[in-house]
N, C-alpha and C positions, 0 to 999 in steps of 0.2 A: 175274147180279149187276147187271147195267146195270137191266134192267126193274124190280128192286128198288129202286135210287139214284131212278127215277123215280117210281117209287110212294111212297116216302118224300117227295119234294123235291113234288108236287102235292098232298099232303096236309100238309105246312107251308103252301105256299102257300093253300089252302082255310082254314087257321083262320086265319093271320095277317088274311085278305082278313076275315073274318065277326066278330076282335077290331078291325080299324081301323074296320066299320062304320059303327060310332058315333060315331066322330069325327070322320068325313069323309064324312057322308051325301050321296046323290046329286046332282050341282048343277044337272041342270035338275029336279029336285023343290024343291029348296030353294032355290037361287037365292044359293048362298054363290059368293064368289071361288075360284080353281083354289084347290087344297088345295100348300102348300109342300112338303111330304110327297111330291109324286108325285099323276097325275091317278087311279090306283089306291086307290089309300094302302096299297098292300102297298109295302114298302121292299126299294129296289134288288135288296140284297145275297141277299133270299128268293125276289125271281125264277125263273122254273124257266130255267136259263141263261145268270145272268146273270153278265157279266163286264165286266171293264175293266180300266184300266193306270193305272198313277199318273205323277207328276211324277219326270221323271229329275232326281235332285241332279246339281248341277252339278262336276265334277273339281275339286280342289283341285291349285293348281301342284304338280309335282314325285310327282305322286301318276300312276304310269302306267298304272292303270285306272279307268272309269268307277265311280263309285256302283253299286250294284243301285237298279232303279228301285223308289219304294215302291208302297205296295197304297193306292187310291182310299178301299177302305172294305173290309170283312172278307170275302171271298168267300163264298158260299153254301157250298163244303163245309168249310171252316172253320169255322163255327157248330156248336156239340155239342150237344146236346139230351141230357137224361137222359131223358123220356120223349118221344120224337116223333110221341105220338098227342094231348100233349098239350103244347106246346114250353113253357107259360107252368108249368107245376108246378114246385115246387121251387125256384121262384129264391129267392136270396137279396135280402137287403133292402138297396135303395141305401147308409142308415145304418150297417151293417154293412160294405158293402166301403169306404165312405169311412172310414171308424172305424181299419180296417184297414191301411190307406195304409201301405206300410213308409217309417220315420223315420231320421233320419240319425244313424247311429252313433258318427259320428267325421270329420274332415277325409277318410279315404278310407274307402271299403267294403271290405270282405274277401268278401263272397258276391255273385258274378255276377247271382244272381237278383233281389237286393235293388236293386242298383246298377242294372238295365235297368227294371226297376218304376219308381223313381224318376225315373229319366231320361224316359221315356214318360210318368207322367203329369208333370213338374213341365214337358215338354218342353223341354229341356235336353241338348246334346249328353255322350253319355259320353265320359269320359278313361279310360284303362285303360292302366295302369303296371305293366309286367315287368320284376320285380327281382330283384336276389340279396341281401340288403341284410348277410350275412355277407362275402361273397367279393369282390361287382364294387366296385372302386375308385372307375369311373365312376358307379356306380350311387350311391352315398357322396358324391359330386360333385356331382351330380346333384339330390338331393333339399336339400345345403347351398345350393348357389347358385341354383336358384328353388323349387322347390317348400317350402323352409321359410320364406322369405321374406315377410315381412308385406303387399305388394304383390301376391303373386301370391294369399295366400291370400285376401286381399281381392277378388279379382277370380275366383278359383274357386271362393268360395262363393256368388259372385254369378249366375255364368254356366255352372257346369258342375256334371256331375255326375264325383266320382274311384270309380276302382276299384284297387285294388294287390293284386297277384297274388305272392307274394313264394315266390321258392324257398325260403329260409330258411324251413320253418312252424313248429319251433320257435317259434319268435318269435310266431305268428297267435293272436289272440284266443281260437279252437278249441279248439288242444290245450295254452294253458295258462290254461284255466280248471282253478281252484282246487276248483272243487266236484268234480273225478272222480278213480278213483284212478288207480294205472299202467298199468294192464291197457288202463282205457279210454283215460288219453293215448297209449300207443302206437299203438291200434286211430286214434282219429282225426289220429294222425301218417300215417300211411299213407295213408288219407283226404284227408288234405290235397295229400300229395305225388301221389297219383293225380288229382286235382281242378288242379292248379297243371299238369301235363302236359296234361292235356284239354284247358285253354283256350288253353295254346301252339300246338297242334296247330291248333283249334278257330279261331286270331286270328294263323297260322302265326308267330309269335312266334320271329325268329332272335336269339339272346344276347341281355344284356344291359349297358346299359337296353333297353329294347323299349317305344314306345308306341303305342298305339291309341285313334285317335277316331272314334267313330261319332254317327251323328243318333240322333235319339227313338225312331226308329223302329227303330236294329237295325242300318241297315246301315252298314258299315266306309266310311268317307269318306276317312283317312290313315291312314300310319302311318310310327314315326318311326322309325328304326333307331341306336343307338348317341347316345352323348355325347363330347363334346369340353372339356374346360376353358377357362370362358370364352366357352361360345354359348348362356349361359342368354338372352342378350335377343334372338336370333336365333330360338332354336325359340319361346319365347314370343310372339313375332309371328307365328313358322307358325302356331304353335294359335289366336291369336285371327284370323288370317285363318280358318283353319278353320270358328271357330266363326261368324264373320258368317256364313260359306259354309250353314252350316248352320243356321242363325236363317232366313233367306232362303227355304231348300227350305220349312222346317218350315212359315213363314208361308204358304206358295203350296201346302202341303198342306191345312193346315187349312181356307184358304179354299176349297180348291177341297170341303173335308167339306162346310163349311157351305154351298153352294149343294145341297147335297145331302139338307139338313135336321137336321144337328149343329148342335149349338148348346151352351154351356158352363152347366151345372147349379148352382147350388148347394141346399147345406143351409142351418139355421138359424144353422149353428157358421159358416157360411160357408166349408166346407169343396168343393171342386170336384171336378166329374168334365165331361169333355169326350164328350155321346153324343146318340143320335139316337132321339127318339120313334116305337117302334113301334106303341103302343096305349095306348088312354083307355079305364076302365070306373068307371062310379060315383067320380070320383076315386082311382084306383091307375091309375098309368105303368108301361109296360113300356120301358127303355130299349136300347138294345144300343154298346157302346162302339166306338171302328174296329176294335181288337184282337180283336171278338168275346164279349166281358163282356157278359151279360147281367144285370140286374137290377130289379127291381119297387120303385115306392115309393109313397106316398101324398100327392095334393097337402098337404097340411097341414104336411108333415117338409120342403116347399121354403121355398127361401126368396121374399119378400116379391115383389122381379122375377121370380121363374119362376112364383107365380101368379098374379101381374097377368097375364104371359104368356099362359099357362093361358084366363084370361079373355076373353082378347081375341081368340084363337084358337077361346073357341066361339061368341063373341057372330058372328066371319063368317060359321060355317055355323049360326046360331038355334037353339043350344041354349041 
Protein backbone atom coordinates (compact mmCIF):
# COMPACT_ATOMS: atom_id res chain seq x y z
CA UNK A 1 0.00 0.00 0.00
CA UNK A 2 2.75 2.48 0.93
CA UNK A 3 4.78 1.92 -2.38
CA UNK A 4 1.46 2.46 -4.18
CA UNK A 5 0.74 6.06 -2.12
CA UNK A 6 4.19 6.79 -3.57
CA UNK A 7 3.93 5.92 -6.88
CA UNK A 8 0.69 7.86 -7.04
CA UNK A 9 2.11 11.00 -5.08
CA UNK A 10 5.49 11.16 -7.74
CA UNK A 11 3.43 10.83 -10.51
CA UNK A 12 1.18 14.03 -9.45
CA UNK A 13 4.16 15.55 -8.82
CA UNK A 14 5.76 14.86 -12.47
CA UNK A 15 2.67 16.45 -14.24
CA UNK A 16 2.09 19.24 -11.87
CA UNK A 17 6.08 20.09 -12.34
CA UNK A 18 5.64 19.58 -16.68
CA UNK A 19 1.74 21.90 -16.35
CA UNK A 20 3.76 24.78 -14.16
CA UNK A 21 6.55 24.63 -16.90
CA UNK A 22 5.27 27.14 -18.70
CA UNK A 23 4.68 29.51 -16.43
CA UNK A 24 7.61 29.55 -14.46
CA UNK A 25 10.40 28.67 -17.01
CA UNK A 26 13.99 28.23 -15.96
CA UNK A 27 15.51 31.43 -14.35
CA UNK A 28 18.94 31.20 -15.36
CA UNK A 29 17.59 30.48 -18.99
CA UNK A 30 15.37 33.30 -18.79
CA UNK A 31 16.53 35.52 -16.36
CA UNK A 32 12.98 36.20 -14.69
CA UNK A 33 12.79 37.03 -10.91
CA UNK A 34 12.27 33.97 -8.21
CA UNK A 35 8.77 32.76 -9.18
CA UNK A 36 6.05 33.76 -6.04
CA UNK A 37 4.81 30.16 -6.56
CA UNK A 38 7.89 28.32 -5.14
CA UNK A 39 11.51 28.10 -6.80
CA UNK A 40 9.79 24.67 -8.22
CA UNK A 41 6.59 25.85 -9.16
CA UNK A 42 5.13 22.63 -8.23
CA UNK A 43 2.96 23.99 -5.01
CA UNK A 44 3.60 23.05 -1.55
CA UNK A 45 0.70 21.00 -0.75
CA UNK A 46 1.84 18.22 -4.18
CA UNK A 47 5.08 17.82 -2.76
CA UNK A 48 6.07 14.30 -2.33
CA UNK A 49 5.90 14.88 1.62
CA UNK A 50 4.99 17.71 2.26
CA UNK A 51 3.70 18.88 5.43
CA UNK A 52 3.09 21.73 7.86
CA UNK A 53 0.93 23.21 10.83
CA UNK A 54 -1.15 26.24 10.90
CA UNK A 55 -1.71 29.10 13.30
CA UNK A 56 -2.99 28.05 16.83
CA UNK A 57 -6.31 30.18 17.40
CA UNK A 58 -6.07 31.85 20.26
CA UNK A 59 -8.46 30.34 23.67
CA UNK A 60 -11.26 32.44 24.20
CA UNK A 61 -11.75 33.42 28.12
CA UNK A 62 -13.75 30.89 29.94
CA UNK A 63 -13.40 28.47 27.16
CA UNK A 64 -11.20 25.51 28.89
CA UNK A 65 -9.55 24.05 25.87
CA UNK A 66 -7.45 25.27 23.26
CA UNK A 67 -8.83 25.77 19.46
CA UNK A 68 -7.51 22.84 17.13
CA UNK A 69 -4.93 24.29 15.28
CA UNK A 70 -5.91 25.06 11.61
CA UNK A 71 -4.35 23.52 8.32
CA UNK A 72 -1.63 26.08 6.53
CA UNK A 73 -3.00 24.86 3.18
CA UNK A 74 -4.82 21.50 2.00
CA UNK A 75 -2.30 18.60 2.70
CA UNK A 76 -1.29 16.41 -0.02
CA UNK A 77 -3.64 13.34 0.87
CA UNK A 78 -6.45 15.45 1.13
CA UNK A 79 -6.50 16.40 -2.59
CA UNK A 80 -8.85 13.65 -4.48
CA UNK A 81 -8.21 13.31 -7.89
CA UNK A 82 -10.91 11.55 -10.14
CA UNK A 83 -8.35 10.54 -12.55
CA UNK A 84 -4.55 10.50 -11.07
CA UNK A 85 -2.90 9.90 -14.33
CA UNK A 86 -4.24 12.79 -15.11
CA UNK A 87 -5.16 15.23 -12.05
CA UNK A 88 -6.35 18.29 -14.49
CA UNK A 89 -9.41 16.01 -16.24
CA UNK A 90 -12.65 16.63 -15.30
CA UNK A 91 -12.64 19.77 -13.30
CA UNK A 92 -15.14 21.71 -13.09
CA UNK A 93 -15.43 25.44 -14.25
CA UNK A 94 -14.44 28.37 -11.79
CA UNK A 95 -17.94 30.03 -13.20
CA UNK A 96 -19.81 27.06 -12.24
CA UNK A 97 -18.57 26.66 -8.39
CA UNK A 98 -18.78 30.38 -8.00
CA UNK A 99 -22.47 30.36 -9.62
CA UNK A 100 -23.02 27.78 -7.13
CA UNK A 101 -22.12 29.55 -3.84
CA UNK A 102 -24.83 28.41 -1.28
CA UNK A 103 -27.16 31.79 -0.55
CA UNK A 104 -28.60 32.67 2.45
CA UNK A 105 -31.83 31.21 3.25
CA UNK A 106 -33.12 33.13 6.02
CA UNK A 107 -31.59 34.97 9.35
CA UNK A 108 -30.65 31.19 10.38
CA UNK A 109 -29.66 28.04 8.49
CA UNK A 110 -31.26 24.84 9.13
CA UNK A 111 -28.51 22.40 7.02
CA UNK A 112 -24.91 22.23 8.59
CA UNK A 113 -23.54 21.82 5.24
CA UNK A 114 -24.82 25.13 3.88
CA UNK A 115 -24.03 27.02 6.95
CA UNK A 116 -20.03 25.74 6.98
CA UNK A 117 -19.94 26.57 3.00
CA UNK A 118 -20.89 29.89 3.75
CA UNK A 119 -19.03 30.67 6.81
CA UNK A 120 -15.69 29.36 4.95
CA UNK A 121 -16.08 31.20 2.03
CA UNK A 122 -17.69 34.60 3.28
CA UNK A 123 -15.05 33.77 6.17
CA UNK A 124 -17.08 34.60 8.85
CA UNK A 125 -17.27 32.78 12.15
CA UNK A 126 -20.31 30.22 12.55
CA UNK A 127 -23.00 30.61 15.37
CA UNK A 128 -24.71 27.48 15.85
CA UNK A 129 -27.89 27.57 18.10
CA UNK A 130 -29.41 24.38 20.17
CA UNK A 131 -32.83 24.70 20.63
CA UNK A 132 -36.13 23.15 21.71
CA UNK A 133 -38.12 26.15 20.44
CA UNK A 134 -41.57 23.91 21.78
CA UNK A 135 -40.46 22.95 25.17
CA UNK A 136 -37.30 25.09 26.70
CA UNK A 137 -38.72 28.27 28.38
CA UNK A 138 -35.05 29.61 28.34
CA UNK A 139 -34.68 28.82 24.86
CA UNK A 140 -38.12 31.19 24.22
CA UNK A 141 -36.13 33.80 26.40
CA UNK A 142 -33.45 33.54 24.61
CA UNK A 143 -34.32 34.20 21.11
CA UNK A 144 -36.88 37.30 22.58
CA UNK A 145 -34.30 39.17 24.42
CA UNK A 146 -31.34 39.06 21.68
CA UNK A 147 -31.49 37.05 18.90
CA UNK A 148 -34.91 38.87 17.65
CA UNK A 149 -33.80 42.10 18.46
CA UNK A 150 -32.97 44.62 15.68
CA UNK A 151 -29.47 45.26 17.13
CA UNK A 152 -28.33 42.02 17.18
CA UNK A 153 -29.76 41.16 13.97
CA UNK A 154 -27.95 43.97 12.60
CA UNK A 155 -24.76 43.09 13.82
CA UNK A 156 -25.32 39.24 12.75
CA UNK A 157 -25.89 39.81 9.60
CA UNK A 158 -23.07 41.78 9.48
CA UNK A 159 -20.45 39.46 11.26
CA UNK A 160 -21.59 36.14 11.37
CA UNK A 161 -22.83 33.33 9.94
CA UNK A 162 -26.30 31.48 12.09
CA UNK A 163 -27.09 27.99 12.22
CA UNK A 164 -30.23 26.59 14.46
CA UNK A 165 -30.44 23.13 15.08
CA UNK A 166 -34.02 22.99 16.64
CA UNK A 167 -35.29 19.61 18.32
CA UNK A 168 -38.65 20.68 17.56
CA UNK A 169 -38.44 19.57 13.54
CA UNK A 170 -41.91 19.75 13.14
CA UNK A 171 -41.48 23.25 12.80
CA UNK A 172 -38.03 23.00 10.17
CA UNK A 173 -38.49 24.14 6.66
CA UNK A 174 -37.86 20.08 5.66
CA UNK A 175 -40.68 18.35 6.85
CA UNK A 176 -43.21 21.09 6.38
CA UNK A 177 -42.85 21.69 2.85
CA UNK A 178 -46.10 21.66 1.26
CA UNK A 179 -45.08 20.01 -1.96
CA UNK A 180 -44.79 16.13 -0.12
CA UNK A 181 -47.34 14.07 1.12
CA UNK A 182 -47.55 12.06 4.61
CA UNK A 183 -45.61 9.16 3.98
CA UNK A 184 -42.74 11.58 2.92
CA UNK A 185 -43.23 14.13 5.88
CA UNK A 186 -42.88 11.42 8.20
CA UNK A 187 -39.88 9.64 6.45
CA UNK A 188 -38.15 13.29 6.71
CA UNK A 189 -39.43 13.71 10.38
CA UNK A 190 -37.27 11.08 11.32
CA UNK A 191 -34.51 12.40 9.23
CA UNK A 192 -34.48 15.27 10.93
CA UNK A 193 -34.57 14.12 14.36
CA UNK A 194 -31.65 11.57 13.40
CA UNK A 195 -29.71 14.82 11.86
CA UNK A 196 -30.59 17.29 15.12
CA UNK A 197 -28.93 14.05 17.53
CA UNK A 198 -25.77 13.76 15.17
CA UNK A 199 -24.85 17.34 15.48
CA UNK A 200 -25.53 17.20 19.43
CA UNK A 201 -23.34 14.39 19.71
CA UNK A 202 -21.08 15.81 16.90
CA UNK A 203 -20.79 19.83 18.96
CA UNK A 204 -21.43 17.61 22.32
CA UNK A 205 -24.28 19.86 22.78
CA UNK A 206 -25.64 19.45 26.75
CA UNK A 207 -29.49 20.84 26.95
CA UNK A 208 -30.84 23.54 25.98
CA UNK A 209 -30.13 26.59 24.80
CA UNK A 210 -26.68 25.24 23.75
CA UNK A 211 -24.44 27.49 21.70
CA UNK A 212 -21.66 27.02 19.40
CA UNK A 213 -19.08 29.22 17.77
CA UNK A 214 -16.67 28.17 15.53
CA UNK A 215 -13.92 30.01 12.96
CA UNK A 216 -14.17 29.56 9.03
CA UNK A 217 -12.40 27.00 9.16
CA UNK A 218 -14.40 24.31 11.22
CA UNK A 219 -13.01 24.48 14.39
CA UNK A 220 -14.94 24.94 17.72
CA UNK A 221 -13.43 28.17 19.43
CA UNK A 222 -16.65 28.43 22.35
CA UNK A 223 -19.29 27.34 23.58
CA UNK A 224 -22.11 28.60 25.56
CA UNK A 225 -24.11 26.47 27.82
CA UNK A 226 -27.54 27.56 29.10
CA UNK A 227 -29.43 30.94 29.49
CA UNK A 228 -30.37 33.13 32.33
CA UNK A 229 -33.11 36.08 32.06
CA UNK A 230 -31.62 39.12 31.63
CA UNK A 231 -27.87 38.16 30.34
CA UNK A 232 -28.65 38.91 26.79
CA UNK A 233 -26.03 41.84 26.87
CA UNK A 234 -23.45 39.75 28.83
CA UNK A 235 -23.35 36.63 26.35
CA UNK A 236 -23.60 39.20 23.38
CA UNK A 237 -20.32 40.57 24.48
CA UNK A 238 -18.96 36.85 24.83
CA UNK A 239 -19.79 36.26 21.10
CA UNK A 240 -18.49 39.53 19.90
CA UNK A 241 -15.37 38.96 21.90
CA UNK A 242 -15.31 35.61 20.25
CA UNK A 243 -15.76 36.93 17.02
CA UNK A 244 -12.75 39.54 17.15
CA UNK A 245 -10.94 36.40 18.56
CA UNK A 246 -11.81 34.90 15.53
CA UNK A 247 -11.43 37.78 12.88
CA UNK A 248 -7.70 37.91 14.23
CA UNK A 249 -6.85 33.97 13.77
CA UNK A 250 -8.69 34.20 10.26
CA UNK A 251 -6.57 37.41 9.20
CA UNK A 252 -2.99 35.70 10.45
CA UNK A 253 -4.30 32.58 8.45
CA UNK A 254 -4.88 34.05 5.32
CA UNK A 255 -1.85 35.99 5.47
CA UNK A 256 0.25 33.37 6.31
CA UNK A 257 -1.83 31.57 2.58
CA UNK A 258 -0.89 34.28 0.91
CA UNK A 259 2.83 34.36 1.39
CA UNK A 260 2.23 31.08 0.01
CA UNK A 261 0.79 32.26 -3.35
CA UNK A 262 -3.16 32.55 -2.61
CA UNK A 263 -4.41 35.31 -3.52
CA UNK A 264 -8.43 36.45 -3.86
CA UNK A 265 -9.91 35.78 -7.54
CA UNK A 266 -12.65 37.35 -8.97
CA UNK A 267 -15.14 36.88 -11.96
CA UNK A 268 -16.76 39.36 -14.17
CA UNK A 269 -20.09 39.33 -11.74
CA UNK A 270 -17.36 40.15 -9.24
CA UNK A 271 -18.06 37.12 -7.64
CA UNK A 272 -14.94 35.69 -5.34
CA UNK A 273 -13.11 32.65 -4.44
CA UNK A 274 -10.05 32.75 -2.26
CA UNK A 275 -7.07 30.00 -4.07
CA UNK A 276 -3.87 29.56 -5.24
CA UNK A 277 -2.42 29.26 -8.90
CA UNK A 278 -1.41 25.85 -9.87
CA UNK A 279 -0.99 26.05 -13.65
CA UNK A 280 -1.14 28.38 -16.86
CA UNK A 281 -1.73 26.92 -20.45
CA UNK A 282 -2.76 28.89 -23.48
CA UNK A 283 -4.80 31.12 -21.12
CA UNK A 284 -6.83 28.22 -18.81
CA UNK A 285 -5.80 28.49 -14.80
CA UNK A 286 -5.91 25.61 -12.73
CA UNK A 287 -6.57 26.77 -9.17
CA UNK A 288 -6.86 24.82 -5.98
CA UNK A 289 -8.64 26.42 -2.84
CA UNK A 290 -7.06 25.82 0.91
CA UNK A 291 -10.16 23.27 1.43
CA UNK A 292 -8.69 21.39 -1.57
CA UNK A 293 -11.39 22.67 -4.42
CA UNK A 294 -10.03 22.23 -7.43
CA UNK A 295 -11.13 24.26 -10.45
CA UNK A 296 -10.13 25.31 -14.15
CA UNK A 297 -10.98 28.77 -15.79
CA UNK A 298 -10.03 30.73 -18.57
CA UNK A 299 -8.23 34.16 -18.26
CA UNK A 300 -11.03 35.92 -20.23
CA UNK A 301 -13.99 34.78 -17.43
CA UNK A 302 -11.39 37.03 -14.74
CA UNK A 303 -11.95 39.94 -13.81
CA UNK A 304 -10.03 43.22 -15.12
CA UNK A 305 -7.34 43.01 -11.80
CA UNK A 306 -6.71 39.20 -12.04
CA UNK A 307 -5.65 39.84 -15.83
CA UNK A 308 -3.62 42.68 -15.48
CA UNK A 309 -2.21 40.23 -12.89
CA UNK A 310 -2.01 37.65 -15.31
CA UNK A 311 0.12 40.06 -17.30
CA UNK A 312 2.45 41.16 -15.24
CA UNK A 313 3.23 37.84 -13.97
CA UNK A 314 4.32 36.83 -17.49
CA UNK A 315 5.90 39.92 -18.62
CA UNK A 316 8.80 38.80 -15.41
CA UNK A 317 9.44 35.57 -16.86
CA UNK A 318 9.30 36.88 -21.08
CA UNK A 319 6.48 35.51 -22.02
Amino acid sequence: MKSVFLRFTATIAILVLASCAKLFPDKEKSGASPSPFGATGIPSQLRAGARTGGAQAPTVPGNPASAVPLSAFTPEEEIVFTDPDNPDAGLPELSTILANQPKKSGPWEESETIAKQRSAREGKPLLIWFTDSSRSPMCKALAEELFATPDFEKWASENIVRLRVDANVAASNYVTDRDIGLDEKETRRVNASNYVEKLKKRYKALGYPFLVFTHPGGEVMHRFRGYQRGDAAFLWGQMKHAHTVSSQTHAAWRAKLEKKGYREWSDKQDRKVFAKLTSYKDGTLTLIEPDGTRSKTHESKLSADDRRWINEQKKLRGM
